[in-house]
C-alpha positions in Angstrom: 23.5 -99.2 35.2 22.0 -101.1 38.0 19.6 -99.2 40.1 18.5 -100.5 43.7 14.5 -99.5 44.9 14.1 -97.4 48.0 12.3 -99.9 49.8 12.0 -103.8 49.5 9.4 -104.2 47.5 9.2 -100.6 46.3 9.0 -100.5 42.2 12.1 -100.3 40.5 12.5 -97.0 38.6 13.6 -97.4 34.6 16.0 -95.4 33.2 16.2 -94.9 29.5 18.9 -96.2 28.0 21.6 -93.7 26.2 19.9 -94.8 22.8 16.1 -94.5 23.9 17.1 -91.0 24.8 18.7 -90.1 21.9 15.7 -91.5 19.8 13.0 -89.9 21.4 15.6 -86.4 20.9 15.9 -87.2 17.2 12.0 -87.7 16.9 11.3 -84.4 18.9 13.7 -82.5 16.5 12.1 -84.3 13.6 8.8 -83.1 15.1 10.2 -78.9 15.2 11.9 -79.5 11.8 8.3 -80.8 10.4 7.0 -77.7 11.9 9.0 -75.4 10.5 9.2 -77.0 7.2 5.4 -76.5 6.9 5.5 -72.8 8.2 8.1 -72.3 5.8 6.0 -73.8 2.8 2.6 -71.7 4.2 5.3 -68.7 3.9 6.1 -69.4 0.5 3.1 -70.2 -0.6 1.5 -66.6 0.4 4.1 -64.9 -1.5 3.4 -66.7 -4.7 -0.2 -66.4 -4.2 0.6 -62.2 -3.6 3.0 -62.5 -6.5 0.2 -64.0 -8.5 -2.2 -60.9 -8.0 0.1 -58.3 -8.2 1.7 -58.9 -11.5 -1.5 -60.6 -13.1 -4.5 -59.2 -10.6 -5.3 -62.7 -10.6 -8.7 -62.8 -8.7 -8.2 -66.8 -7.7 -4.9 -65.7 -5.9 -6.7 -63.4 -4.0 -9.5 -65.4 -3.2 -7.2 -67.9 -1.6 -5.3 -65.5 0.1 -9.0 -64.3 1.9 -9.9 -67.8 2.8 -6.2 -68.0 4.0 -6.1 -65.2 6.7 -10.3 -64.6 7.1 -10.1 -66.8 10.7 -7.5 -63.9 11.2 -9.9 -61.2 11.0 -12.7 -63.5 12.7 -10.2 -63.9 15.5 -9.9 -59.9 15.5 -13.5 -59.4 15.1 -14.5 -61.7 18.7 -11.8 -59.6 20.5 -13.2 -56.2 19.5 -16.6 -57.5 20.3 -18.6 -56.0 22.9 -21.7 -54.9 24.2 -24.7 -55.6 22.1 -23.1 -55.0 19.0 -24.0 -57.6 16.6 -20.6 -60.2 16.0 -21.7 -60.6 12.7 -21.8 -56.7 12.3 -18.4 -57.0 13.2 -17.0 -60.0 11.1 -18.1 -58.2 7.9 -16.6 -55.1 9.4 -13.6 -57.1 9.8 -13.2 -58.9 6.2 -13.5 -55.3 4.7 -10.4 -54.9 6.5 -8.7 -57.6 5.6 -9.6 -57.2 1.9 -8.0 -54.0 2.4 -5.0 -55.1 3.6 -4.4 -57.4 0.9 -4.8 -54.7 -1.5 -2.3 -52.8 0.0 0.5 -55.4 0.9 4.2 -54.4 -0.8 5.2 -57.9 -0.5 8.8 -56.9 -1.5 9.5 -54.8 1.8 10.0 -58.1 3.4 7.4 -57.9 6.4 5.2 -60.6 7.6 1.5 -60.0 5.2 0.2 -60.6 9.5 2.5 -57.6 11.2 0.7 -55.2 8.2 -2.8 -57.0 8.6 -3.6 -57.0 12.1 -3.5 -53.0 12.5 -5.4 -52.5 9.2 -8.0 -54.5 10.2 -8.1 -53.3 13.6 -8.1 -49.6 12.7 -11.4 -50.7 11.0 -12.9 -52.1 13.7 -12.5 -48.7 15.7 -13.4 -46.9 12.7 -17.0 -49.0 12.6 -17.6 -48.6 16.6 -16.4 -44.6 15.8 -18.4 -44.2 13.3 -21.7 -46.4 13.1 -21.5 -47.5 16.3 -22.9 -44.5 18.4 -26.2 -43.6 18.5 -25.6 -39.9 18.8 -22.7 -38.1 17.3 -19.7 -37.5 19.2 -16.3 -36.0 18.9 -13.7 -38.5 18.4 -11.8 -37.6 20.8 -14.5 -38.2 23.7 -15.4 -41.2 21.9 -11.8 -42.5 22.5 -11.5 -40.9 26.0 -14.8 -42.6 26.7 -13.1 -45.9 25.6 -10.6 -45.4 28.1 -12.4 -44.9 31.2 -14.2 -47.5 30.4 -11.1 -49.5 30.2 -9.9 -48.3 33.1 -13.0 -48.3 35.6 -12.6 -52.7 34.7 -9.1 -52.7 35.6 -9.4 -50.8 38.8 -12.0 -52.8 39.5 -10.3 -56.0 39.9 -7.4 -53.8 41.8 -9.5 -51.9 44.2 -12.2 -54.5 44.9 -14.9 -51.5 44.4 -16.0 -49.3 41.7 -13.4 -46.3 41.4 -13.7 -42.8 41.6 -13.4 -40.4 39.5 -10.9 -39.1 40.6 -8.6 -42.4 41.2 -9.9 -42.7 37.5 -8.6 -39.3 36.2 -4.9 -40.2 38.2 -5.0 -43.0 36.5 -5.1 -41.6 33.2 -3.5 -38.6 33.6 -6.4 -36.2 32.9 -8.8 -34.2 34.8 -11.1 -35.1 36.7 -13.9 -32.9 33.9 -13.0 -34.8 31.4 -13.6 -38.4 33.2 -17.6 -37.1 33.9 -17.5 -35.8 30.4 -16.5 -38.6 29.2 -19.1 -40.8 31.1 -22.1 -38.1 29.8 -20.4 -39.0 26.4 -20.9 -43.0 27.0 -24.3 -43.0 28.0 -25.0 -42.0 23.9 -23.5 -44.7 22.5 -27.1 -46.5 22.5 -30.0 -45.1 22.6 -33.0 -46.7 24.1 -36.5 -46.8 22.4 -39.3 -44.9 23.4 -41.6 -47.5 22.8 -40.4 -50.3 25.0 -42.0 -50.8 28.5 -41.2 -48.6 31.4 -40.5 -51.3 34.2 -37.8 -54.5 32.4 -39.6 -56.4 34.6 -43.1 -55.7 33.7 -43.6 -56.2 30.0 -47.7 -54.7 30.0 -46.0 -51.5 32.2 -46.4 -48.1 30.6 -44.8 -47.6 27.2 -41.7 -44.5 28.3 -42.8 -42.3 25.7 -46.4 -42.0 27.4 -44.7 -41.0 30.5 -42.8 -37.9 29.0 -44.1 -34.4 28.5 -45.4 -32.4 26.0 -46.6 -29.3 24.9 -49.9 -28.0 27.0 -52.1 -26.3 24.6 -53.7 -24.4 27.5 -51.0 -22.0 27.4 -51.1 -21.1 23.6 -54.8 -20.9 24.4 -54.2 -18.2 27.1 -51.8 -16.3 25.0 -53.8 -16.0 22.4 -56.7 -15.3 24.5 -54.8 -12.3 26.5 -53.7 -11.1 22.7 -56.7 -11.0 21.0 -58.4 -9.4 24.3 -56.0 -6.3 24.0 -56.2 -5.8 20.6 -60.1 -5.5 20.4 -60.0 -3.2 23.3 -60.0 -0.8 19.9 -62.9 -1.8 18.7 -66.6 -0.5 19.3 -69.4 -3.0 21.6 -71.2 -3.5 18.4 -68.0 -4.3 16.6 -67.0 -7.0 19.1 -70.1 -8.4 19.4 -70.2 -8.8 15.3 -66.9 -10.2 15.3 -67.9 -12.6 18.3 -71.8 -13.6 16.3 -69.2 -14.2 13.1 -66.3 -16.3 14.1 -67.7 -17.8 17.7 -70.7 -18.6 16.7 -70.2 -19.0 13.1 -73.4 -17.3 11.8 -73.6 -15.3 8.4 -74.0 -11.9 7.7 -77.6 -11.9 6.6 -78.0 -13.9 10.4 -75.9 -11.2 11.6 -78.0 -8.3 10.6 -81.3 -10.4 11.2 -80.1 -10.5 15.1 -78.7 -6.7 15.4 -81.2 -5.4 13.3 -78.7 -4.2 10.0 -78.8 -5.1 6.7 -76.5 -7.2 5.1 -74.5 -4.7 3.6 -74.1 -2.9 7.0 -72.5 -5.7 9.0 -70.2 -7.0 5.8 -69.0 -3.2 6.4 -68.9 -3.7 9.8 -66.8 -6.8 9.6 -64.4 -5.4 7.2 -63.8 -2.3 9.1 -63.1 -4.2 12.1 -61.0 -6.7 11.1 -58.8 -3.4 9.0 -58.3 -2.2 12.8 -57.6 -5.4 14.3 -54.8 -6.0 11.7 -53.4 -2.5 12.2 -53.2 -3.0 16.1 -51.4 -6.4 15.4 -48.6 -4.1 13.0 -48.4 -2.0 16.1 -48.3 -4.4 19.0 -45.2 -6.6 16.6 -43.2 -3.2 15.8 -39.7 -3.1 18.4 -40.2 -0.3 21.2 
């Protein structure tokens, strides 16, 4: 077939031939057979190795059937990943699954070892972020309502051009508008930060955050022990108090005691043990319901 150019001097388009076309057809089909040939040989070849450690629990078939499908859980493990949990963390988390799946895989229900594999090792992934991955304890069912707010605050997003409410968050759920704020109290515990680390990110000399919280004030335990010990001596005598105050105030001993209030020794241990009988009964009192 003779074919004229569009313009003298244009180039002259070629056109296979019948048999260049039916070549390059046989060679692509070759090409797909090869392919499937090969899938069909990886095929077989998994259910020999799964035959293999069923029947004999033979540990090199199993081996090879890890090192097989582990870029399979890999793959799984990158596409769970996120935030600043470690990928590692996750791979491990990951081949766990995997080995579990190969445990459980009935080769002879006739399914794909990958259609049984991918939601084992998945459900283990969520089990890991469930379970080790939050820094305080929450119910599972936040934890997964958390999951998908976060979800869909990314998605609408892109849609909206602006961060949504939560209200266009809670339509787009279907749930209440509650439970979109609960959820977002429930996200801010997935990680917790450390008291020790600076107070400013951008100043790493800045206050340490624990120095800037509260704490107890022992002036006030100081007053109320002040106001209770004050009412309960009101029982006691002048000279009593004053004993009392020479004895445990000013620490002095009974024989400095007597020296400075002119008693003997005897007299003010007397003195001190009557007292202090009072004081304890006033406390019984004072701690007995009205």
């Amino acid at each position: 077939m003779l074919v004229s150019a569009p313009w003298p001097g244009a180039p002259v388009p070629v056109v296979p031939s019948r048999n260049v076309r039916s070549r390059r057809g046989a060679a692509n089909d070759g090409r797909r057979n090869g392919a499937g040939d090969d899938r069909l040989a990886r095929t077989l070849n998994e259910r020999r190795l799964f035959a293999r450690y069923r029947e004999r629990d033979d540990r090199a078939a199993r081996d090879a059937l890890v090192e097989r499908f582990l870029p399979l859980a890999t793959q799984l493990a990158r596409r769970y990943h996120r935030g600043n949990e470690p990928l590692d963390d996750l791979v491990q988390v990951a081949s766990v699954g995997l080995l579990k799946a190969i445990d459980r895989f009935d080769p002879a229900r006739g399914t794909a070892f990958t259609s049984f594999a991918v939601p084992t090792i998945a459900g283990e992934l969520k089990r890991h972020y469930r379970d080790k991955g939050w820094a305080v304890r929450v119910p599972r069912d936040l934890q997964e309502l958390a999951l998908r707010v976060d979800r869909a605050t990314d998605r609408l997003v892109h849609q909206l051009g602006r961060a949504p409410t939560a209200s266009e968050i809670a339509d787009d759920l279907g749930v209440t508008i509650e439970q979109v704020l609960e959820a977002h109290e429930a996200a801010a515990a997935y990680r917790a930060d450390s008291l020790d680390r600076p107070g400013s990110d951008d100043d790493q000399d800045a206050t340490r955050v624990v120095d800037t919280l509260g704490g107890d004030e022992p002036g006030y335990r100081q007053a109320e022990d002040s106001a209770t010990v004050e009412s309960m001596v009101s029982v006691l005598s002048d000279r009593e108090r004053e004993i009392l105050r020479l004895r445990f105030e000013e620490d002095l001993t009974q024989s400095e005691i007597g020296h400075r209030v002119g008693l003997s020794q005897m007299h003010i241990s007397r003195l001190l043990r009557q007292a202090v009988a009072r004081l304890r009964e006033a406390a019984q009192v004072s701690e007995e319901p009205a």
